[in-house]
C-alpha positions in Angstrom: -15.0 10.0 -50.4 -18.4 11.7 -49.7 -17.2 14.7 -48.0 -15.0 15.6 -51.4 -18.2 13.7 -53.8 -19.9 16.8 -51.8 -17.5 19.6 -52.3 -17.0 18.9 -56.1 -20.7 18.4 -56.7 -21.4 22.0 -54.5 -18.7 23.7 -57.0 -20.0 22.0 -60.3 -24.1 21.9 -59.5 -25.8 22.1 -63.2 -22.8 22.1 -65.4 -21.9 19.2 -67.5 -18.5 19.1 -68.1 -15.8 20.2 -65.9 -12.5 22.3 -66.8 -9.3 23.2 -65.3 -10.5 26.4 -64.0 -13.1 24.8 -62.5 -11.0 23.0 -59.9 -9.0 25.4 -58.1 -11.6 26.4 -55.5 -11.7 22.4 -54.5 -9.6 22.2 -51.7 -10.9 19.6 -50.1 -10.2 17.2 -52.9 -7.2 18.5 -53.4 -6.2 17.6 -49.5 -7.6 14.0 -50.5 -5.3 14.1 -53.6 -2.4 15.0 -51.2 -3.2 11.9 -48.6 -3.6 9.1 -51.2 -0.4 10.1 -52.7 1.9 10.4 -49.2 -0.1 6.8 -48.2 0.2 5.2 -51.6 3.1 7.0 -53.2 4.4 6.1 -57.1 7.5 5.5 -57.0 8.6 4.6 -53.1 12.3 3.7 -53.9 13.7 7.5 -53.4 17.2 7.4 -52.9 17.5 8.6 -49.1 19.7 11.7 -48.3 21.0 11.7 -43.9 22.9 14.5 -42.0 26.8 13.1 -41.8 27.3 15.3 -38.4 25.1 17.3 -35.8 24.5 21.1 -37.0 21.7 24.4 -36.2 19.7 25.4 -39.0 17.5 28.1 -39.0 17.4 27.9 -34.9 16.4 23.8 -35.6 18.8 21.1 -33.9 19.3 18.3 -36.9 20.7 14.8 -35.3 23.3 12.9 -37.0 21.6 10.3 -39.4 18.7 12.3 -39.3 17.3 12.3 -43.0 14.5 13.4 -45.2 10.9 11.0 -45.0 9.8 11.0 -48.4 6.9 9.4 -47.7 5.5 13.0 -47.4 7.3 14.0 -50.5 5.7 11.9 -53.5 6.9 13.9 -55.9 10.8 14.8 -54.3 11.8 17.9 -53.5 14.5 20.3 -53.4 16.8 19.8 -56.3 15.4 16.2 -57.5 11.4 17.5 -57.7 9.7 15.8 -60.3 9.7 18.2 -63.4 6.0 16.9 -64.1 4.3 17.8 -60.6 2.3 20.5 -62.0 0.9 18.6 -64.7 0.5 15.5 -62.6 -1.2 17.1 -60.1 -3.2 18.9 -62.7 -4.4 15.5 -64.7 -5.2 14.0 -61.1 -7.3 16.9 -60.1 -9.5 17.1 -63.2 -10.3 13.3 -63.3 -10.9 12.3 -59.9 -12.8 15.7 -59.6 -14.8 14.6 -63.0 -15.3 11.0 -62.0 -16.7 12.2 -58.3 -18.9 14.7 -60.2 -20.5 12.4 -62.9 -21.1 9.3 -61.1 -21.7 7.8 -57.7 -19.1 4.2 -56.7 -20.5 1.2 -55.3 -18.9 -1.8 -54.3 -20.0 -5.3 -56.1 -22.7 -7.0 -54.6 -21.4 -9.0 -50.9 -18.1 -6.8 -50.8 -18.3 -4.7 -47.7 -15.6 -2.2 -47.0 -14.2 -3.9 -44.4 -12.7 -6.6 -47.0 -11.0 -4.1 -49.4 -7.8 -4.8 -49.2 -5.4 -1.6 -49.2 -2.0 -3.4 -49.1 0.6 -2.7 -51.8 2.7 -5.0 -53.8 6.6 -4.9 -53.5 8.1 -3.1 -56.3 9.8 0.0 -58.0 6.4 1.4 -58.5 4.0 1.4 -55.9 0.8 -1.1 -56.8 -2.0 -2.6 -54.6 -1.8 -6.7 -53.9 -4.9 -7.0 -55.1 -7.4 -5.2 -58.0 -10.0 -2.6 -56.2 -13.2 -3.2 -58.1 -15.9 -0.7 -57.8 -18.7 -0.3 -60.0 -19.5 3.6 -61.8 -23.2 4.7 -61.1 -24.6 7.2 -63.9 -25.7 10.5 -61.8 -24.7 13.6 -64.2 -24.3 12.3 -67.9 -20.7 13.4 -69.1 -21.5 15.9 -72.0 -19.6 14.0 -75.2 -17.8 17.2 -76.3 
């Protein structure tokens, strides 16, 4: 998180409030967004699509049974793509850029990382086990406009 708490603070030094232009330069966070969403993806329970017979394409050899891992496809793909990925990926990008820029995260006192648990509940929706508490440090005051 520091590495991308860097990047956006770099891009943003001095202003107080961040846009959507703002972000597109971030490509670091946006390579964070992109892991957190393949490792912890919404809505895991894609219906799975598998080659019925051996075949070529485009000079590739696909197995029989071979089919697509949506775990690297949060949002689908092909013909099933989320309509909202460009506005999801939008909201995402200017929040988590705002909250990195505006504050610094601690843990509560006697959690060390170490005992964050990461695991994620069964279910149509993907949630963690158990709520991550972190606690928002004031560094740049969000303007109130």
């Amino acid at each position: 998180m520091a590495k991308a708490q860097d990047e956006v603070r770099e891009a943003f030094n001095g202003k107080s409030k961040i846009g959507e232009a703002d972000i597109q330069g971030l490509s670091y966070l946006r390579l964070v967004i992109k892991e957190a969403l393949r490792l912890h993806t919404p809505a895991p329970l894609l219906i799975p699509r598998v080659c019925h017979e051996t075949c070529k394409i485009m000079g590739y050899d696909v197995p029989k049974g071979m089919g697509t891992n949506y775990e690297f496809l949060p949002f689908g793909a092909g013909r099933r793509i989320c309509p909202g990925i460009n506005l999801g990926m939008g909201n995402i990008d200017l929040a988590l850029a705002s909250l990195l820029y505006h504050f610094d995260w601690k843990l509560p006192d006697g959690v060390k990382p170490k005992d964050v648990d990461v695991c994620e509940a069964a279910g149509i929706v993907g949630s963690k086990k158990t709520s991550l508490i972190v606690h928002p440090v004031t560094r740049i005051p969000p303007s109130n406009v």
